[in-house]
N, C-alpha and C positions, 0 to 999 in steps of 0.2 A: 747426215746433217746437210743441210742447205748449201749449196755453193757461199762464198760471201762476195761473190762479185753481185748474186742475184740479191743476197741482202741487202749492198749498200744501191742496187739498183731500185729500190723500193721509194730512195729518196724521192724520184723521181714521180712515181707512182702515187705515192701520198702527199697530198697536196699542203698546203703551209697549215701548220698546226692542228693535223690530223692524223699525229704519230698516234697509236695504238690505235688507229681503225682495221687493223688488218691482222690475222692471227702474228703475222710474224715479227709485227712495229713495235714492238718489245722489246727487240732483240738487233735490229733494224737500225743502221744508223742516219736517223733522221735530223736534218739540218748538224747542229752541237751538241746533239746528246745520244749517250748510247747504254742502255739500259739492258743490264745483263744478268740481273742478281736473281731474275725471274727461273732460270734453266739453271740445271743442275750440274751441267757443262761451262755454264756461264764461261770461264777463264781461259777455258780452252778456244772458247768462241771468240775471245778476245783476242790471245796469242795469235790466233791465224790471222783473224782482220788485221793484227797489228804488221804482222810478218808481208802478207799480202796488198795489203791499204794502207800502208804506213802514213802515207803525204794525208790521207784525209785524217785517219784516226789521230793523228798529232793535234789534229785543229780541236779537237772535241774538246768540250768546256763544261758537261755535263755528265757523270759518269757514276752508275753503279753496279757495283759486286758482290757478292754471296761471299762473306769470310767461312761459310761451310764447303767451300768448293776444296777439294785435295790441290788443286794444280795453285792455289792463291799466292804462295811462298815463289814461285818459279815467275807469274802476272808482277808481283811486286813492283820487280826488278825494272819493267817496262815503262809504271807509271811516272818517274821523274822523269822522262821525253815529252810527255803531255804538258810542253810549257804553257797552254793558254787556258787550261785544268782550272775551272770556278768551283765544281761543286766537287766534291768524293764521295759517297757512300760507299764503305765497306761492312758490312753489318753483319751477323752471324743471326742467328731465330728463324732460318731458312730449312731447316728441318728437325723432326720432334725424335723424340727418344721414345720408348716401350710405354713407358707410361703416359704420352700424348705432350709431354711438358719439352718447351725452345732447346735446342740444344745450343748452345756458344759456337761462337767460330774460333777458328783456330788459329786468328791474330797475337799473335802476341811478343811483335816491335815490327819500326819501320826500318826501311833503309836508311841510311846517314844522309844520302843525297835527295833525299824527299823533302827536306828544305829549300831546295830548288825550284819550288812548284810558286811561284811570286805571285801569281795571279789567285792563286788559291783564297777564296773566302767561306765556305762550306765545308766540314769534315765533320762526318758520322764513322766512327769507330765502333757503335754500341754493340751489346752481346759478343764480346770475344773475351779472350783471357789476357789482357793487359794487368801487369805485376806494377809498374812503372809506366809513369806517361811518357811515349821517345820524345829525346831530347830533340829530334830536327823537326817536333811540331814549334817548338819556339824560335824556329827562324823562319817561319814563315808571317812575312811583313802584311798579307792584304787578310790574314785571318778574322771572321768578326764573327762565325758560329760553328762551335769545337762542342761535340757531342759524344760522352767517352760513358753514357749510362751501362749498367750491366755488365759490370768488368769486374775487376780484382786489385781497384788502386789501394792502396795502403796509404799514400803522400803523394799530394803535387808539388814540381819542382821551385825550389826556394823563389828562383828567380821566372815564376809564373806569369809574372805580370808584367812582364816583357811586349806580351802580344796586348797592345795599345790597341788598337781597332775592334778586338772582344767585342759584341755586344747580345751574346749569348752563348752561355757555358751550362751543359747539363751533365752530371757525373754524379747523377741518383743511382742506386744498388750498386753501390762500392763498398770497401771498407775503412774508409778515409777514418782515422782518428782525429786530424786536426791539419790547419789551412796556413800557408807559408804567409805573412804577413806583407807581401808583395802581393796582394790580392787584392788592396786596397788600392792599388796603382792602376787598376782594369777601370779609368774612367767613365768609358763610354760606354759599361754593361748595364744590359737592361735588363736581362732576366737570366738569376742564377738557379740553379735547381741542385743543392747538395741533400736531398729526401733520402734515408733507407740508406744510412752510412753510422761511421758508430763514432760521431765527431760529440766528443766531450766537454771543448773549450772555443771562445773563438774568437780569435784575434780582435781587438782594439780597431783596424785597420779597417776592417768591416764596414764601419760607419763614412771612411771614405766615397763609398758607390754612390756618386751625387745622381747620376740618372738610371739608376735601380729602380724598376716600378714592379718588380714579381719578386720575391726572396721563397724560396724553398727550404724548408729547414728539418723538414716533419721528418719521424722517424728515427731520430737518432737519441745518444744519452748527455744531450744538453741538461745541467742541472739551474743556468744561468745564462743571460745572455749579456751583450754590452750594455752601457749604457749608450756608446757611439754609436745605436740604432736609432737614436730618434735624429741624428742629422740625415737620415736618409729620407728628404723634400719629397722626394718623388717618387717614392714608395707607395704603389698601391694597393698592393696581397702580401700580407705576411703570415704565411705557413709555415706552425710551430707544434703541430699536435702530436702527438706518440713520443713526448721526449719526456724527461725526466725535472721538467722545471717546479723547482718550490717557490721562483719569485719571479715578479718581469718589473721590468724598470716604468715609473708614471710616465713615463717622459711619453712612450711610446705613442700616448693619447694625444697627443700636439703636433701627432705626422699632419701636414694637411692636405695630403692626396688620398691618404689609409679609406680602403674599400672593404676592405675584409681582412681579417685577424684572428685565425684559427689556434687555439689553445686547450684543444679537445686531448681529453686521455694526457694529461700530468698529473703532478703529484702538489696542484697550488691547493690548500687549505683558505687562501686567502688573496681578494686581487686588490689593486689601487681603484680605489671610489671611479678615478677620471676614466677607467679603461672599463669595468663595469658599466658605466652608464654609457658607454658608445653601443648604437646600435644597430653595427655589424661586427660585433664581437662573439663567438664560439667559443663555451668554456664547458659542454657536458663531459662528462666523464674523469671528474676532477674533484678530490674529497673536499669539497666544498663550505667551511663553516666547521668541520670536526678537528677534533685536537688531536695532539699527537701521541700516538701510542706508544706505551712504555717500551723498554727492551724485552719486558718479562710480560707480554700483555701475548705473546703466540709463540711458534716455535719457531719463527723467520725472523731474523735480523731487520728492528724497526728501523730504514735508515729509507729516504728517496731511493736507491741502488735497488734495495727489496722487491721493486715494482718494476718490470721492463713491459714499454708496449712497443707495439707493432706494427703498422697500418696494411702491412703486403701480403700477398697469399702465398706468398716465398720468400725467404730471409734468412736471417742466422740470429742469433745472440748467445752471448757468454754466461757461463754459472762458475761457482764457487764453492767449494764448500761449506758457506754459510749460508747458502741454500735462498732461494727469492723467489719469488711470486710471477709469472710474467702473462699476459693480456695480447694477445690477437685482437685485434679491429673485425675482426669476422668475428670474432665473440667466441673463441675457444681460449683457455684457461691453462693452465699449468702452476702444476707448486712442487720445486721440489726442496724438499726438507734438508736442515742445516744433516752435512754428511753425506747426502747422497753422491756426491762425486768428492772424490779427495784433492783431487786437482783443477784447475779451472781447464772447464771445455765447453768449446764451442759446439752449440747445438743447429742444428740446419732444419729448415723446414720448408713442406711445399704443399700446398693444395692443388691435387691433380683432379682431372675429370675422368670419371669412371668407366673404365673400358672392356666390355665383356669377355676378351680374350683370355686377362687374367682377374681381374674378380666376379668370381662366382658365386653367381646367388643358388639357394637352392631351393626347390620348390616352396613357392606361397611365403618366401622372402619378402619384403619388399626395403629396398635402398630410401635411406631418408638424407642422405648426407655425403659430400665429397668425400675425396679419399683423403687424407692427412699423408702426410710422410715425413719422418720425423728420423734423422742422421745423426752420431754415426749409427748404424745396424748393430755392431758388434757388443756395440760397451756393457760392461754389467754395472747396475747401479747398486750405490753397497745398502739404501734404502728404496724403497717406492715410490715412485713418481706418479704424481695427482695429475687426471687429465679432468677436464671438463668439456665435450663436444656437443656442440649445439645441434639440432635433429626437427626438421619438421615432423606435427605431430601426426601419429597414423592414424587412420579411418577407422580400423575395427580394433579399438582398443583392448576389448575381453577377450578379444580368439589369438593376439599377437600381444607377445610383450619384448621391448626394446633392449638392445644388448650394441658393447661395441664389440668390434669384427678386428679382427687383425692377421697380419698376413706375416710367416716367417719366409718366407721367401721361395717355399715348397707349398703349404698349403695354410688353409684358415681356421682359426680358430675363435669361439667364443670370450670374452672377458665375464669375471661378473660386474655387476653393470647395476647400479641404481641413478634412476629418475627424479628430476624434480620439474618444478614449472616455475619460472621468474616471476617472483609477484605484481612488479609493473609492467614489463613488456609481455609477459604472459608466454613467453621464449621457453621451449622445453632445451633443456638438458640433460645430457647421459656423462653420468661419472666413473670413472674406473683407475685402477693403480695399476703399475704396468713395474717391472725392473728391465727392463731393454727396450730401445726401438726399432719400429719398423713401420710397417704400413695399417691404418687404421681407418675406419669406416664405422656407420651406424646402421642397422638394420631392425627391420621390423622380423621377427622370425614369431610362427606358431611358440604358444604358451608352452616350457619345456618343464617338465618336473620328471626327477633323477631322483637316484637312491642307490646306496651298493649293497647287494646280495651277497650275504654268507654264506655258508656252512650249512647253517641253521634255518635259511630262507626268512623271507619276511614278504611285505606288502606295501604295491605301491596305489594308488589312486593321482585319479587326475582332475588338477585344480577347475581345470575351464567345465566340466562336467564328473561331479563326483560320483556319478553312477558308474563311470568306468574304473574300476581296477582288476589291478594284475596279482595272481597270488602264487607265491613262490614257495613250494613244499619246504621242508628239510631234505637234506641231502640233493639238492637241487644242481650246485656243484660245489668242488672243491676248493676253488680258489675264490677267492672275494672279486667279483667283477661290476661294473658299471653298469646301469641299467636306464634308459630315456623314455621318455613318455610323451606322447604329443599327440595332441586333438585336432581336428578342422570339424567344428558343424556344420551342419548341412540344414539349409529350411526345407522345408514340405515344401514352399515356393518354387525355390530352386530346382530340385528336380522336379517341379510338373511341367516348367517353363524349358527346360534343356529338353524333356522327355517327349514333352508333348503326347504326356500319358496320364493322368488321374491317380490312377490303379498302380501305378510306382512310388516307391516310401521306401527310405534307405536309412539306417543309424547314422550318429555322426561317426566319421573317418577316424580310424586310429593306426598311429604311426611306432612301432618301436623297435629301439636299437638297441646294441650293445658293444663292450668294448673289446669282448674276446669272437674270434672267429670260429669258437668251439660250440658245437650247440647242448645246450642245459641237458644234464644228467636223468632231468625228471621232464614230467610235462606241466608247463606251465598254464597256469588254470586262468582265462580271461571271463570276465563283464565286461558284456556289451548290452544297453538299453534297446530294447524293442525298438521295431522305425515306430513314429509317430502313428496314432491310432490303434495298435494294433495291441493285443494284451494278450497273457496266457487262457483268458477264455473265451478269445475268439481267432483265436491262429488257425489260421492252413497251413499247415507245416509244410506242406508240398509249393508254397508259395514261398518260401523262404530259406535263402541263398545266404554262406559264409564264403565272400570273396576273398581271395587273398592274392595284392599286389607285390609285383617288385618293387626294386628302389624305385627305379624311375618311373614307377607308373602305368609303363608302356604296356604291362601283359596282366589279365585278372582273371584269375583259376577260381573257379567253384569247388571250394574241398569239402563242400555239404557233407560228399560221402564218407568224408575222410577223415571225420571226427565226428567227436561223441555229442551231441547237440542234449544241452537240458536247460527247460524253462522254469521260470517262475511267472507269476502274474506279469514283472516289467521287463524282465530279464532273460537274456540269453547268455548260457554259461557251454564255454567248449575249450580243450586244452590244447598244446600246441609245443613244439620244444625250439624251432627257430623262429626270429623277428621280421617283420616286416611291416607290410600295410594290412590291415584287417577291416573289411565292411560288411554290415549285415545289412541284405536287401531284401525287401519284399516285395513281388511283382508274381504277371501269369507268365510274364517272356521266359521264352526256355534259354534265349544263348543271351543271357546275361552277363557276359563278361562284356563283350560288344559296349552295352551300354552302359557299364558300370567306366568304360576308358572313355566314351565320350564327355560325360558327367564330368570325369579327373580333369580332364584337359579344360574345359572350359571352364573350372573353377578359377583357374588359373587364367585366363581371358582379361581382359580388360575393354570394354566396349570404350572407343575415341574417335573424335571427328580433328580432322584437318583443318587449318586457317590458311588462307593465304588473304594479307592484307597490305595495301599499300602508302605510305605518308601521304595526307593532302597534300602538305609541303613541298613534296619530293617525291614524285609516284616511281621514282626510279628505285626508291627504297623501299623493301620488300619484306615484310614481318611471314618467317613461317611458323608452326607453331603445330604441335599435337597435344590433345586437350582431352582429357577424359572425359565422358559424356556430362559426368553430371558437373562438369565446369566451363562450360562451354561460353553457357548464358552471362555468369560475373566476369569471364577475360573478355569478352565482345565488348561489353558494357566500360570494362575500366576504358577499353582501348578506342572507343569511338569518336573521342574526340579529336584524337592526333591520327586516325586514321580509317579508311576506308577499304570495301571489297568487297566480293561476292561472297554468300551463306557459307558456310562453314561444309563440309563435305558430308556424305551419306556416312551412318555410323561401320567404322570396321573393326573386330577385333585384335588384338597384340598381347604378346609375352614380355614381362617384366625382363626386362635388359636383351629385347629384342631390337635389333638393326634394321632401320630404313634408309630410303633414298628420295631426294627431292631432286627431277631434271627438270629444265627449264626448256619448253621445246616451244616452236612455231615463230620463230626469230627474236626468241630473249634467250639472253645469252650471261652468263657469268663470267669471272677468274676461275680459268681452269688450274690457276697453279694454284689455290688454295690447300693451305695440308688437309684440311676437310673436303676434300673432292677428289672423288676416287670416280673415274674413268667419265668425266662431266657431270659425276652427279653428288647431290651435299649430300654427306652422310650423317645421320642423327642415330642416337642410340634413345630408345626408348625405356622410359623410367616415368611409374604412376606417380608419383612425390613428388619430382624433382622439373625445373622448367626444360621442358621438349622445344626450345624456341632458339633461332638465330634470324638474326637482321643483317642479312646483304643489301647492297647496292647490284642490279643489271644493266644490261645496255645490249642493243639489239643492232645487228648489221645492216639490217635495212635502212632506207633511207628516210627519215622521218622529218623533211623539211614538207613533205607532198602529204604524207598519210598516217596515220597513228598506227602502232603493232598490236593485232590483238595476238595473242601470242597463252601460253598456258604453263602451270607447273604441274606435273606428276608426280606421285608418289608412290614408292615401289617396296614391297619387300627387301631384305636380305637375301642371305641363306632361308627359306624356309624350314621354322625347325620340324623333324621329324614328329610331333606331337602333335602339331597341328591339326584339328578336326578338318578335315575337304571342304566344308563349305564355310570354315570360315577365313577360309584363303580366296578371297575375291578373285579367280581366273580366269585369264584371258587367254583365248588359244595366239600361239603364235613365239615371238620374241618377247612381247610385253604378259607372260603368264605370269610374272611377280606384282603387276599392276592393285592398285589399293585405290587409289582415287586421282582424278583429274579436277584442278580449279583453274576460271580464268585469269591472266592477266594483265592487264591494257597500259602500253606504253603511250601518253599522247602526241598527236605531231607537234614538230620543234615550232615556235614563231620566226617568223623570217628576220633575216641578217640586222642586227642594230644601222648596218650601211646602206640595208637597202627600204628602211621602213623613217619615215619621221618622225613616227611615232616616240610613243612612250619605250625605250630601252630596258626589252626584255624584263618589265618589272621593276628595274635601277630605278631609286629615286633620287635622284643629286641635288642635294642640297645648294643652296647659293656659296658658289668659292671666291675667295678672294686673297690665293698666296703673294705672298710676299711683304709688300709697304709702299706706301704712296709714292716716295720718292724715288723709289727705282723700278716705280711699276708695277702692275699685278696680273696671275695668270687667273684666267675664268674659268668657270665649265665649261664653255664653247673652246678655249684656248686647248683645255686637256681635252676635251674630244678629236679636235684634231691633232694632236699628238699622238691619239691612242692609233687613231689611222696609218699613221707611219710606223708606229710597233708593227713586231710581226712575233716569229715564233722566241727569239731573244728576251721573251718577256720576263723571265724569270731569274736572269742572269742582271738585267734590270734592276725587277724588284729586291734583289738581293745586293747589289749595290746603293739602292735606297734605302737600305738598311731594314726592310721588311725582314724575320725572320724565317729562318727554313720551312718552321710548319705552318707558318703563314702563307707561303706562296704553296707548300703541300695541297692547305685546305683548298686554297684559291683554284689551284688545280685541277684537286678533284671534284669540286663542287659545283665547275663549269666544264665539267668534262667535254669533248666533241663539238666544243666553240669555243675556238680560240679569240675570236672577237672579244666574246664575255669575260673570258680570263683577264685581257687587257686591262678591259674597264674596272674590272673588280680590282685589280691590284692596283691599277692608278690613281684611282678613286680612295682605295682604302688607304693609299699611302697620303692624301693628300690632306683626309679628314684627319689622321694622326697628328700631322703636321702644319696642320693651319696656324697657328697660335705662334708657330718659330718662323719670324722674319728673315733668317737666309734660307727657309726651305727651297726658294727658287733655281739659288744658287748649287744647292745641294743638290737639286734636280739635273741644273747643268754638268757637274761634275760627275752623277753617276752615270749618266749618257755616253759622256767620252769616255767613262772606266767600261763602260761598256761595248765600246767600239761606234756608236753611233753618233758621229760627229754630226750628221748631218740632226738630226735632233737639237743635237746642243744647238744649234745655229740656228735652228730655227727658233726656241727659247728665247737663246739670246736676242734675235730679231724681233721680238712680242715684247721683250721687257725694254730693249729701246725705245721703239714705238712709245710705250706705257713713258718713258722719262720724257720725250718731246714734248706729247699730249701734257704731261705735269706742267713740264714749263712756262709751255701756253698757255695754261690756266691759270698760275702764278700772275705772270705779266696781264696775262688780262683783266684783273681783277686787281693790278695794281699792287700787290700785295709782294713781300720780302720771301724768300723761299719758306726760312723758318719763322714766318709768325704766324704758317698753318699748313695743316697734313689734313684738312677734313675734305677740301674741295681736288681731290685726286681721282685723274681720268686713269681709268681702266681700258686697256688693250683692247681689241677685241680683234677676231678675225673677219 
């Protein structure tokens, strides 16, 4: 690890607001902030600096950490020394579990003397295990943004509303049931976010939030809400969708700020005229106009409770014995019937992405659909549980039929599985009944048809091609065993095109299994169709090959000799007593095994081209994408409007749930701590169904005030799997023999300093400002320009004492990355459009200056709005006029 004398010497080195130019400015304590959540050490990096740099790290006013760090508990202890501590990030989703999904951190309380931190107005707690919100968050007096999402609250503390300065509160995915009525004391909250909580009722008190202009409400089992929402003036989003509402109050319709009004996925049969005809109101997914179904109309308790929806691709909700209906927002389904759980249990759920390590596809699979996971594991349900999984639909419908997949925690198994298709969104569905859960998935697998063998023998045939069957003597075996049956056709096309032979013609492929490891008593008599063309009275028998593969494909033995070969006009009949792969070829080539494993594997292929594309908007944003050949042309086409690039790459082939690599080489550069980045390069898992695409943000170390980066992304292989045909492994001798394709892409150069151009400012269009009021003067856009010149990197400790929210100066931050100028003007600007309309904004400006240690600011303020009262006066007296019998002829300040 780094020395940290050489870290905090870096201050030095990195010039005013060009903290993360340098690998290690991360970590680095630059001017007031020190950013440690990145390293997986993080806390230990802290402890030393703290032990070692004590006199600087006290000053720090900007601070975050990984609550997945082991050492956080022992860090804690340190943080109430940080008296001049503005922001905290403690946050947990800093590393993923087996299955790719956030793990929490390991918060779960503060110290008692962390109320001590007085200067404190930022804390993110989210993703950790808090049971109880700690109590010494409410002695903290400068708090105005408390971030507790993704926790384990049950209840906030009665006397919550203590912390007066609030004005934002997020404590979405909790499991809040209901809101202490001191909630309504939080005057100056602007945006609440209680989404994906399982709050039932909700206080009266509610309707106190006079400068509320966001409410979050969605996801939970509201069946009502107040009427004390329509005093909420200044309400401009209210989001109500996934609850359980049968009514909303008219009043609602006479908000007069209301922009949008979400009421998607309830149980309203019926809305108020005045809220209907607003039109930015959302009401789909809501029984709309129908009446109410009897008790005795299904087997599910007709009641609102009957119905749970969801909006999250993770969550929980509660059953009962009288069994309900419940609705994912991703469009997956549940029903479980009155009885199936005797006692009420919480179910958990999560949509993971699908990780080849452990689910396994098996050959000429193909995945149509995320993984499901559905908790607890163990329970037995004492009836069947109704899934419904939504599935895009597959490409070769006759040769594959869809099933869901499920996983006990050892290996996979089939469900049986019926389809249907949505009649209006035209949305395929796969359905299945389950009594336990665990892990569930959709797949396309080859057409299967099964049958169990007696005693007595019997006969199977196969759907996808009835000329194949299998005929099973008597006395074939003794015990009744399982028997599977599976096709892949093959075109004449296909193999001339792999063969690059005319004169080669193969049957279609036949797979079969069984469930004992014993092999049949008798021999088993198969049908297989002649290859294409060929008939019993024109065979060359000496041209015609009985391959027989293993499981995997990888080895094809000619047992020509080694059975009984007998035709008919269409047919080839030969016996056999163990299962596998079976193909009858026709060709001159002698070592036909060779070509019969090239053929396998490349059926199995998928021919794809690569995109790399950049935002007009934002060419630092960088769209990647693997696209199967024949869709190459409709993702170009949707995507040309918001973006641009070079063609698409030379076609290469891939294995369904095969692993690539995306590196960024020639001075573009990404987040190497990305959980998706394995040794500097993205990792994508490829899947023909399913979208191959992520959009990052880059940034390059060079200097791009002089010259633009033309710079490239590569694309690499995985592991190569050992199936692979050799040439259709694109190789390159050297380090890069995983290599697949190279595309360009061009960073431009930056435009020169907003201080040193007269110009038009980077794009900024500023509107004409005029804060404050006549009679105490007004700040201009030239006034805030020169303000913005005396900002420096404090800028956001600023904005957050002007009351800008967290992820508002987030955006501002990251959206002006590498120019700190722009960041200024963007948060000054932004704060200023917000605030035009409120006559002490000026004042409010003055006082966040000095909360923010820059006196010399305020003074300068205050000296432009003096100025602005003189010039008033004058104009008063000049014009002979009383102070108040006008405010229209008022001079504006200027510098």
């Amino acid at each position: 690890m780094e020395k940290m004398a050489e870290l905090l010497g870096l201050r030095e080195e990195c010039g005013e607001g060009t903290s993360g130019a340098s690998a290690l400015a991360g970590s680095c304590l630059v001017d007031n902030r020190l950013n440690l959540d990145v390293y997986p050490d993080g806390c230990r990096r802290f402890l030393r600096l703290f032990k070692e740099q004590r006199g600087e790290v006290v000053q720090v006013e900007f601070l975050r950490l990984s609550s997945n760090d082991c050492l956080l508990d022992t860090t804690l202890g340190s943080l109430p020394h940080l008296k001049h501590l503005k922001s905290l990030v403690l946050k947990g989703g800093h590393a993923r579990d087996e299955f790719g999904s956030y793990q929490h951190g390991s918060l779960t309380s503060l110290p008692p003397d962390f109320g001590n931190l007085r200067c404190l107005t930022h804390l993110d707690l989210s993703f950790n295990r808090l049971s109880t919100l700690p109590s010494c968050i409410l002695h903290l007096p400068s708090l105005r943004v408390l971030l507790v999402s993704h926790n384990s609250l049950v209840t906030l503390p009665e006397d919550f509303g203590c912390l007066s300065k609030l004005t934002f509160f997020s404590a979405m995915k909790n499991q809040l049931k209901d809101l202490p009525q001191s909630i309504g004391e939080l005057s100056m909250l602007q945006d609440l976010d209680l989404s994906e909580n399982a709050l039932e009722l909700l206080p009266e008190e509610v309707g106190n939030l006079h400068n509320c202009t966001e409410l979050d409400l969605s996801g939970n089992r509201l069946s009502s809400i107040p009427d004390s929402l329509a005093n909420l003036k200044s309400l401009r989003r209210l989001h109500l969708h996934s609850n359980l509402l049968v009514t909303v109050p008219a009043s609602l319709a006479s908000l007069p700020n209301l922009s949008r009004l979400d009421l998607q996925n309830n149980c309203l049969r019926a809305i108020p005229a005045e809220i209907q005809a607003l039109p930015f109101v959302h009401v789909r997914g809501n029984p709309l106009g129908e009446t109410e179904p009897s008790p005795q109309a299904g087997n599910c308790k007709a009641s609102a409770a009957a119905v749970i929806h969801s909006c999250i691709s993770s969550g929980s909700f509660t059953i009962t014995s009288e069994g309900c209906r419940v609705v994912l927002a991703c469009g997956i389904h549940f029903y479980f019937p009155p009885g199936a759980a005797s006692d009420p249990l919480r179910i958990c759920f999560r949509s993971l992405t699908p990780d080849p390590q452990w689910v396994k596809l098996r050959h000429h699979d193909v995945l149509l659909s995320r993984v499901l996971e559905l908790q607890p594991h163990g329970v037995e349900f004492q009836q069947e549980v109704q899934i419904w999984m939504p599935y895009i639909s597959p490409q070769t419908p006759h040769q594959h039929e869809v099933v869901v997949r499920t996983f006990s925690g050892q290996s996979w198994s089939d469900l049986r599985t019926r389809v249907k298709q949505k009649r209006k969104s035209k949305k395929c569905v796969a359905h299945c009944c389950v009594l336990h859960f665990s892990w569930f998935l959709v797949v396309s697998r080859l057409v299967q048809n099964e049958c169990k063998v007696p005693a007595e023998g019997t006969l199977l045939f196969s759907s996808v091609d009835p000329n194949i069957k299998v005929v099973f003597p008597p006395g074939v075996t003794k015990e009744p065993r399982s028997v599977k049956l599976q096709v892949l056709p093959v075109s004449a096309e296909e193999i001339r095109e792999i063969t690059a032979n005319a004169g080669c013609r193969a049957s279609p492929l036949l797979y079969l299994s069984q469930d004992s490891t014993v092999d049949f008593l008798k021999p088993v008599r198969i049908q297989l169709p002649l290859p294409p063309g060929v008939t019993g009275l024109n065979l060359d028998r000496s041209r015609l090959h009985i391959l027989h593969g293993d499981l995997e494909g990888q080895t094809w033995n000619d047992i020509t000799s080694e059975v009984v070969l007998e035709f008919t006009h269409l047919y080839a009949v030969f016996e056999v007593t163990h299962f596998s792969w079976y193909w009858l070829w026709y060709t001159t080539k002698t070592y036909i095994g060779g070509v019969a494993k090239k053929v396998y594997e490349r059926l199995r292929l998928y021919q794809v081209n690569f995109i790399a594309l950049q935002r007009k908007k934002d060419p630092e944003q960088v769209l990647l994408q693997c696209v199967p050949k024949h869709k190459v042309d409709p993702v170009l086409k949707k995507l040309q409007d918001r973006y641009r690039g070079p063609e698409p790459s030379d076609m290469v082939e891939m294995f369904e749930g095969e692993q690539f690599f995306a590196a960024f080489e020639r001075g573009i550069s990404i987040d190497m701590d990305r959980p998706d980045c394995v040794d500097g390069r993205l990792s994508f898992i490829f899947y023909s169904h399913l979208k191959n695409m992520k959009e990052i943000y880059v940034t390059s170390p060079v200097d791009r005030k002089g010259q633009a980066v033309k710079g490239q992304v590569s694309f690499y292989r995985g592991a190569v799997p050992d199936s692979i045909p050799e040439d259709a492994s694109r190789r390159r001798k050297g380090p890069d023999s995983l290599w697949l394709a190279t595309l360009p892409i061009k960073l431009p150069q930056l435009k020169p300093r907003w201080d040193e151009n007269p110009g038009p400012l980077y794009g900024f269009s500023f509107p004409p400002l005029n804060l404050g009021n006549a009679e105490t003067g007004y700040l201009t856009q030239a006034n805030l320009l020169s303000i913005a010149r005396r900002v420096g990197a404090d800028w956001q400790s600023i904005g957050l004492n002007l009351g800008l929210t967290y992820q508002q100066i987030e955006r501002i931050g990251y959206n002006n990355r590498e120019d700190l100028n722009k960041q200024i003007l963007d948060m000054l600007f932004s704060w200023a459009q917000q605030n035009s309309e409120d006559p002490d904004c000026v004042s409010k400006l003055v006082t966040a200056m000095k909360e923010s240690g820059r006196q010399d600011i305020a003074d300068e303020v205050e000296a432009i709005i003096e100025l602005g009262r003189q010039k008033y006066s004058e104009s008063i007296r000049r014009v002979g006029l009383e102070q108040e019998s006008s405010t229209e002829d008022s001079a504006i300040a200027t510098m």
